[in-house]
C-alpha positions in Angstrom: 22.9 -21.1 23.8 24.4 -24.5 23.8 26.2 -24.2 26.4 22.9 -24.0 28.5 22.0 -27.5 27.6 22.8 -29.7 30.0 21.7 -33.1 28.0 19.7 -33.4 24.6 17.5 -36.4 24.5 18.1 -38.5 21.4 14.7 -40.2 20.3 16.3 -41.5 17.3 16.4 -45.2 18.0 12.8 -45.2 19.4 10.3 -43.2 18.6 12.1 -41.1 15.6 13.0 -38.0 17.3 16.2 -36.6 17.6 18.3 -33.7 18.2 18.2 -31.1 15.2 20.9 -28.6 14.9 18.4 -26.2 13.5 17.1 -25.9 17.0 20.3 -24.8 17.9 20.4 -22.0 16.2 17.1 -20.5 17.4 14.9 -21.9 14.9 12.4 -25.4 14.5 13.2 -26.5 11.3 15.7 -25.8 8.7 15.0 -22.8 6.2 13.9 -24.2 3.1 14.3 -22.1 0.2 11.4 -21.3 -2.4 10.5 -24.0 -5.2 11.2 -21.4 -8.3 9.2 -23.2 -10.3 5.7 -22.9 -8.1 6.8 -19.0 -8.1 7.1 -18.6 -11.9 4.1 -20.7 -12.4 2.0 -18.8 -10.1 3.6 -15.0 -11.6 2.4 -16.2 -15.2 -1.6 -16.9 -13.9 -1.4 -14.1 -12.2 -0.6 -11.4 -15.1 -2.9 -13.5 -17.1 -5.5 -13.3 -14.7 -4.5 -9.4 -14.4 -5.1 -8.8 -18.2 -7.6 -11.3 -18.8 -10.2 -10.9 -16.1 -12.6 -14.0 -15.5 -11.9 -15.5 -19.0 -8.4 -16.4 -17.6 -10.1 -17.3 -14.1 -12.1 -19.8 -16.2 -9.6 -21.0 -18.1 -7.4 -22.1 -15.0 -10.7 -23.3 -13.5 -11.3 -26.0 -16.0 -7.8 -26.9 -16.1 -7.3 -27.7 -12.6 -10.4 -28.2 -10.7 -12.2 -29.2 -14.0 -15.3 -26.6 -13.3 -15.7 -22.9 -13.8 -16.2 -20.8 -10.6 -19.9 -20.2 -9.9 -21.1 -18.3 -6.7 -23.5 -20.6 -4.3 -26.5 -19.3 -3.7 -27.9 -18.5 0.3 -30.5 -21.7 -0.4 -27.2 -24.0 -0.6 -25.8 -22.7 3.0 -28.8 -23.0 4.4 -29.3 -26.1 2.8 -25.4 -27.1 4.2 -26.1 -25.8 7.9 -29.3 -28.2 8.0 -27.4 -31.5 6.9 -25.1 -31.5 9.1 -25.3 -32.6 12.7 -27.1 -31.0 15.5 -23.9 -31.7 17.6 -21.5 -30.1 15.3 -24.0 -27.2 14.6 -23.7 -26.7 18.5 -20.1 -27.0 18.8 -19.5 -24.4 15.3 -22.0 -22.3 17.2 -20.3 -22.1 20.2 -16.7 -21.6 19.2 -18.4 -18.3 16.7 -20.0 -17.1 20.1 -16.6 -17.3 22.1 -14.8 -16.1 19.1 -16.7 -13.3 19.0 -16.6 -12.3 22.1 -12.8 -12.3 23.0 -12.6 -10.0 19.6 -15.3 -7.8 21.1 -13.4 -7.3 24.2 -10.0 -6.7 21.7 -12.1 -3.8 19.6 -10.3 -0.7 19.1 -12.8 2.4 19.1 -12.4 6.2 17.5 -11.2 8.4 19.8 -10.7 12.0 19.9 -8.8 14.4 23.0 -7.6 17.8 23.7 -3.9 18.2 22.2 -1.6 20.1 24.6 -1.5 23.3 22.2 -5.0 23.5 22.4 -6.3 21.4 19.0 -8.3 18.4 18.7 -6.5 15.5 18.0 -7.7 12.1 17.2 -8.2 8.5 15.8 -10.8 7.0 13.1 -11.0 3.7 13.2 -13.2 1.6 10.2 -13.0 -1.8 9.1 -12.4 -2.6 5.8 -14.5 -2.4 2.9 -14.5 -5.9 1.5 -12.3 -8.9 3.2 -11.4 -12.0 1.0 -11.2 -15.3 3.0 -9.8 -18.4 1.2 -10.7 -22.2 2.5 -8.5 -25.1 1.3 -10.7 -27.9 -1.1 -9.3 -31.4 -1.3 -9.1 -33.9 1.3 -9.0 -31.9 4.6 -11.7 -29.8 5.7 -11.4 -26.8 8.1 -14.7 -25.1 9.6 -12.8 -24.3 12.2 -10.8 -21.8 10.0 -13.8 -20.4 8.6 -14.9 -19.3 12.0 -11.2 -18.1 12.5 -11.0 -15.7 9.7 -14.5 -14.9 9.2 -16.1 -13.6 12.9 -13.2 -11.3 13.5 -13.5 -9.3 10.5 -17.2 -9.2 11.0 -16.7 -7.8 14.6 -14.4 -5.1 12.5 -16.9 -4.2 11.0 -15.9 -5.0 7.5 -18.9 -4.9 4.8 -18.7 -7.4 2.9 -16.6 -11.4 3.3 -16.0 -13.4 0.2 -15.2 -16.7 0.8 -13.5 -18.4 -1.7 -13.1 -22.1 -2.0 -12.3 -24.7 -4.7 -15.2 -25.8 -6.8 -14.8 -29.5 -6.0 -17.6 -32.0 -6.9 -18.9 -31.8 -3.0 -18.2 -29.2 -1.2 -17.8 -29.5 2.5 -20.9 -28.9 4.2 -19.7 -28.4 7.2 -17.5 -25.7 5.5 -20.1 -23.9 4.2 -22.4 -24.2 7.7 -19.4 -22.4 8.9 -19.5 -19.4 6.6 -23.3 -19.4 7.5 -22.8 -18.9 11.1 -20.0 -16.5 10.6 -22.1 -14.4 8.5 -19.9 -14.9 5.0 -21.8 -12.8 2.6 -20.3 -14.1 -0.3 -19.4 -17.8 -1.3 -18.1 -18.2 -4.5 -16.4 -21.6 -5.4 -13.1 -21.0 -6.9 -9.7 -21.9 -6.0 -5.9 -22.4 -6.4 -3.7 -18.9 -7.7 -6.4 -17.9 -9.8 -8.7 -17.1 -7.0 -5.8 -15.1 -5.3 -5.4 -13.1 -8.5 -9.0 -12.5 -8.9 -9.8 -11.4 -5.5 -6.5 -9.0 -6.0 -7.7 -7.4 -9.4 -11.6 -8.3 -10.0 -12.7 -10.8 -12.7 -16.3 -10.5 -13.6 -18.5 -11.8 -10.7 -15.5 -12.0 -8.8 -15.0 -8.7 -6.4 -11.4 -6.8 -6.2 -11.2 -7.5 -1.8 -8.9 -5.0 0.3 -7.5 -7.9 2.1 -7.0 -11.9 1.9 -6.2 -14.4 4.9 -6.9 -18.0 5.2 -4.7 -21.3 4.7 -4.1 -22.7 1.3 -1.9 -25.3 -0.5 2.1 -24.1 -1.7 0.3 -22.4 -4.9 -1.8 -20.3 -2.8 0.8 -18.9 -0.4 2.8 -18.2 -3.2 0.1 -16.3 -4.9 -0.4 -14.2 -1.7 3.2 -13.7 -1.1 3.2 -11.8 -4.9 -0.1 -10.2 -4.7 1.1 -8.4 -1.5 0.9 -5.3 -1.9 -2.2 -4.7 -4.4 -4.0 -6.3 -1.6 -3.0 -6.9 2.0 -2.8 -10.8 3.7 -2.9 -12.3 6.3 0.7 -13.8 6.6 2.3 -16.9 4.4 2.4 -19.1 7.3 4.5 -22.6 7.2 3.8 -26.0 9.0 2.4 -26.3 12.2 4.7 -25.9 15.6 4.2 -26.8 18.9 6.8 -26.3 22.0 6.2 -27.4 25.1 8.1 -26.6 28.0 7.5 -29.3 30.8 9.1 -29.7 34.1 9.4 -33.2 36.4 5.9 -33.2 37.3 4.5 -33.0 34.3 2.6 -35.9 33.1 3.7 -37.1 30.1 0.7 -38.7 28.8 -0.4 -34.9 28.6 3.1 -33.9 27.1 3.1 -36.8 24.4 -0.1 -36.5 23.3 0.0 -32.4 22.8 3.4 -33.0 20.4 1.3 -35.6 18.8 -1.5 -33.8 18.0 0.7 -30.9 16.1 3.0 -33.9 14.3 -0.3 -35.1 12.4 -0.9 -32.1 10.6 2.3 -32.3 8.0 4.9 -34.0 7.0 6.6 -30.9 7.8 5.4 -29.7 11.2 7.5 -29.5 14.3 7.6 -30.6 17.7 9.4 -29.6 20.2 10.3 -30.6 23.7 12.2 -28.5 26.7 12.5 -29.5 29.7 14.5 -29.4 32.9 14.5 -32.9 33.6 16.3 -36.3 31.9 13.7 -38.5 33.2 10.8 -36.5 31.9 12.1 -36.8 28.2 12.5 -40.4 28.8 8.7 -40.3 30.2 7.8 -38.7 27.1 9.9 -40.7 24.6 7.9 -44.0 25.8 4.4 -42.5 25.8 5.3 -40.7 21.7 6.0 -44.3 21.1 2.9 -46.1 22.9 0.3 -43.1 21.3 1.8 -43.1 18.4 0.7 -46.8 18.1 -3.1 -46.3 17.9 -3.5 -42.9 16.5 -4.6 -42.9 13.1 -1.9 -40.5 11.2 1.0 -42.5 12.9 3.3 -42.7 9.2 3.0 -38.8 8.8 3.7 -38.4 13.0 6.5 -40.3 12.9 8.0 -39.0 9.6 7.4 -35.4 11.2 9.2 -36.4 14.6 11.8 -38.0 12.8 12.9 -34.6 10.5 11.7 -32.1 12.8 11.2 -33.6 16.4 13.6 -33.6 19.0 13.6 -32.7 22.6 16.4 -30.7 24.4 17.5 -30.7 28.4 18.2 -27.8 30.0 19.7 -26.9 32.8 17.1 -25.0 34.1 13.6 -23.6 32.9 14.4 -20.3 32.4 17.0 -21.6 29.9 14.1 -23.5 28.4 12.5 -19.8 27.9 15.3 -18.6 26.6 15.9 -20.9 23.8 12.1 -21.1 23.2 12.4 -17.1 22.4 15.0 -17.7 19.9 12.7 -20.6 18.0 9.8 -18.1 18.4 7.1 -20.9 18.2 3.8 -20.7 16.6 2.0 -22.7 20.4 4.0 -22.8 23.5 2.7 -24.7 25.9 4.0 -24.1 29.4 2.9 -27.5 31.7 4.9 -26.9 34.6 3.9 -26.8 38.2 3.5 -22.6 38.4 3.3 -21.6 34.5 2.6 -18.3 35.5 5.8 -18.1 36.8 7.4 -18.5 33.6 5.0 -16.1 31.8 6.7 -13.1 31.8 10.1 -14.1 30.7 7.9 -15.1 27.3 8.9 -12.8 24.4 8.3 -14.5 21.1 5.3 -17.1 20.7 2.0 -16.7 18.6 0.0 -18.2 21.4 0.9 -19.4 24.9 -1.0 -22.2 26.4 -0.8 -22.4 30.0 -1.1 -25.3 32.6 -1.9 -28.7 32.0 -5.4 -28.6 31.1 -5.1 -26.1 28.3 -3.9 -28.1 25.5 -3.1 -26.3 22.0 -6.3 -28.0 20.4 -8.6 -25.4 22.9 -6.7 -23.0 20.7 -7.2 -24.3 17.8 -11.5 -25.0 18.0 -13.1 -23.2 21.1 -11.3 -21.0 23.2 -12.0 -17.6 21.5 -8.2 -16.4 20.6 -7.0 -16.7 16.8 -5.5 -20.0 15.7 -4.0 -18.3 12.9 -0.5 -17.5 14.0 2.7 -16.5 13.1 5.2 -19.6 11.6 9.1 -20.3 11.5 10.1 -17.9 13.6 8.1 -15.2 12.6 6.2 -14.7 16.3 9.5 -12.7 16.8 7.5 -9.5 14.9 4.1 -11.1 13.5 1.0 -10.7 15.4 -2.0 -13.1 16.2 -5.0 -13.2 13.5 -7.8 -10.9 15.1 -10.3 -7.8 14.7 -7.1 -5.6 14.9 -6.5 -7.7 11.2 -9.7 -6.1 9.6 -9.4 -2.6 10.9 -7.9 0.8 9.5 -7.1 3.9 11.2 -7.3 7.4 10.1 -5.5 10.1 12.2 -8.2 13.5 12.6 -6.6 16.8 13.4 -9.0 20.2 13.8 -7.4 23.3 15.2 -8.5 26.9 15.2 -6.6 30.1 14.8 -6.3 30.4 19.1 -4.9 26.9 18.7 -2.7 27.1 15.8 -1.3 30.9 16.7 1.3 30.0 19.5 2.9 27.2 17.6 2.6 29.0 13.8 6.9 30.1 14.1 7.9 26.0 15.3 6.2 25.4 12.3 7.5 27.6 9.7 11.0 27.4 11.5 11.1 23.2 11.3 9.8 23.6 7.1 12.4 26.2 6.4 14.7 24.2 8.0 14.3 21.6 5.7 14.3 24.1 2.7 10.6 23.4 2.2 9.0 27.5 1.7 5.6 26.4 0.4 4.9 24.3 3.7 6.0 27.5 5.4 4.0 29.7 3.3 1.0 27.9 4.5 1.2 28.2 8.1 2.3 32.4 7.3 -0.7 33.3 5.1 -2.9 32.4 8.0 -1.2 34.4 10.6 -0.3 37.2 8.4 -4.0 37.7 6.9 
């Protein structure tokens, strides 16, 4: 692919940014191997929590978030959803009602036809029994997530959400107004591995769930990454990306402000410019540096600019497409004159924001679609967040004699063939009898 670049901008000197050979090689940031010792740590609460049930749940509970798990009563979201502000309680609202409604329009439904021999032949499809949804404590708050998990699955159909979320000494109202509107019927306030292990075997009070999503810190993911398996999840996702591919008219207040708004979230996150023209990048270089200057995460922006910035010049945008598949980012944003134009050449994204007024933070709040996407890469095979998440499928099959009678000797002849005589017992007893 390098040899499609024609220049790469080097922010370096200026606003941090700089040209990354991990972009090079298809990918936003550098693979960063496991921390072992957050993987053994997390294996051993987990078989204790296994073995031990809710006594081990407790245990951790007081050690780390110096409380035991408890289970909030309905009275306490109520109670949440009323202090908060009117204009927030319209905004959570809102985004729940879009949310809802893109995932009603995504719905899968049983269905059930004719086969060509004659049989009926068919699809069940049932939402999940119970769905596990875990919400980061500490110093960031995310209703926004709450909605993101929780509406989806309820659309599924799923019968019962557990939210589960560190029992700091204040919870986050506006956390807890969000599993209120999302219909959570379940908060119970416990957090770190131990919640992960709980939800995958059952401790006491705490149910066994089918399924876990939602964020958490490095203990969390790694706790879902090993619990895979007795339970399902939602993905172990990694910082936050952004790309943006931007042509000459672009305006680069719009450009700037978009990487910006991914390069607060982490220390770790990525942003990502390609673009066809020189003077854009310059364009954008000045404005990263003038934003950058009155926002209020400006150390962690320009930390994550300065390790996993960088913005690349092609030669032409449908090199810019090209190399974007290859990173396969969590957002693309497409700001060019006819992003449409560009839209089918897309292969690999989580989410594709087109035109200038669709910034990633529409994604991320009120638009409707998931913002729980696929990290580092993974967009290449991962999937969205969204009902299809919470739903199972069962295949149906019902055929009678008339139906089966013309295709009993392909049947017998294909389990002979593979030296299996009970499977082609079955099929003879019926047509012999």
């Amino acid at each position: 692919m390098r040899r499609n670049w024609r220049e790469t901008y080097d922010f370096h000197h200026q606003s941090g940014w700089h040209f990354r050979g991990a972009a090079a090689g298809g990918h936003a940031r550098p693979r960063r191997t496991e921390n072992a010792d957050i993987e053994l740590a997390v294996s051993a609460v987990i078989q204790n929590v296994k073995e031990n049930g809710l006594s081990a749940v407790r245990d951790y509970s007081r050690q780390f978030d110096h409380r035991e798990p408890y289970e909030l009563t309905r009275a306490q979201l109520e109670e949440a959803y009323r202090s908060c502000p009117a204009e927030l309680i319209a905004a959570l609202e809102h985004a729940a009602a879009n949310i809802r409604d893109y995932n009603e329009k995504l719905l899968s439904r049983t269905m059930e036809w004719t086969s060509p021999d004659g049989g009926r032949v068919g699809r069940i499809v049932r939402g999940l029994s119970r769905v596990g949804i875990y919400v980061p404590g500490g110093t960031a708050a995310y209703p926004s997530s709450v909605l993101m998990n929780a509406v989806p699955a309820k659309v599924a159909g799923v019968e019962e959400i557990v939210m589960v979320t560190p029992p700091t000494e204040n919870l986050n109202a506006a956390v807890l107004a969000a599993a209120r509107i999302a219909g959570v019927d379940r908060c119970i306030a416990v957090g770190g591995a131990q919640a992960v292990a709980a939800l995958t075997y059952g401790a006491g009070f705490i149910p066994r769930v089918d399924k876990l999503v939602g964020p958490g810190n490095a203990y969390v993911a790694a706790a879902k990454r090993l619990a895979y398996g007795s339970l399902d999840i939602d993905m172990v996702a990694g910082p936050s990306e952004v790309l943006v591919i931007a042509d000459r008219p672009a305006d680069p207040k719009y450009v700037a402000a978009d990487l910006l708004s991914q390069a607060e979230h982490d220390r770790l996150a990525s942003a990502v410019l390609l673009t066809d023209s020189w003077e854009l990048a310059q364009a954008v270089d000045r404005e990263v540096v003038r934003q950058t200057g009155y926002l209020e995460r400006s150390e962690i922006m320009e930390e994550s600019l300065r390790d996993f910035g960088c913005a690349i010049v092609c030669d032409s945008l449908e090199r810019c497409v090209e190399l974007a598949n290859e990173i396969a980012p969590e957002h693309l944003e497409i700001m060019t004159e006819e992003p449409r134009a560009l839209l089918p050449l897309v292969k690999n994204a989580g989410a594709v924001f087109l035109g200038a007024y669709t910034p990633e933070p529409l994604g991320d709040y009120l638009a409707g679609p998931d913002h729980v996407l696929p990290t580092s890469g993974t967009a290449r095979f991962f999937s969205p967040l969204s009902v299809d998440s919470f739903l199972k499928t069962m295949s149906v099959l019902e055929f009678d004699r008339a139906a089966l009678a013309p295709i009993a000797g392909e049947i017998i002849t294909l389990a002979e063939t593979e030296h299996l005589t009970a499977h082609a017992n079955s099929i003879r007893v019926r047509m012999d009898g």
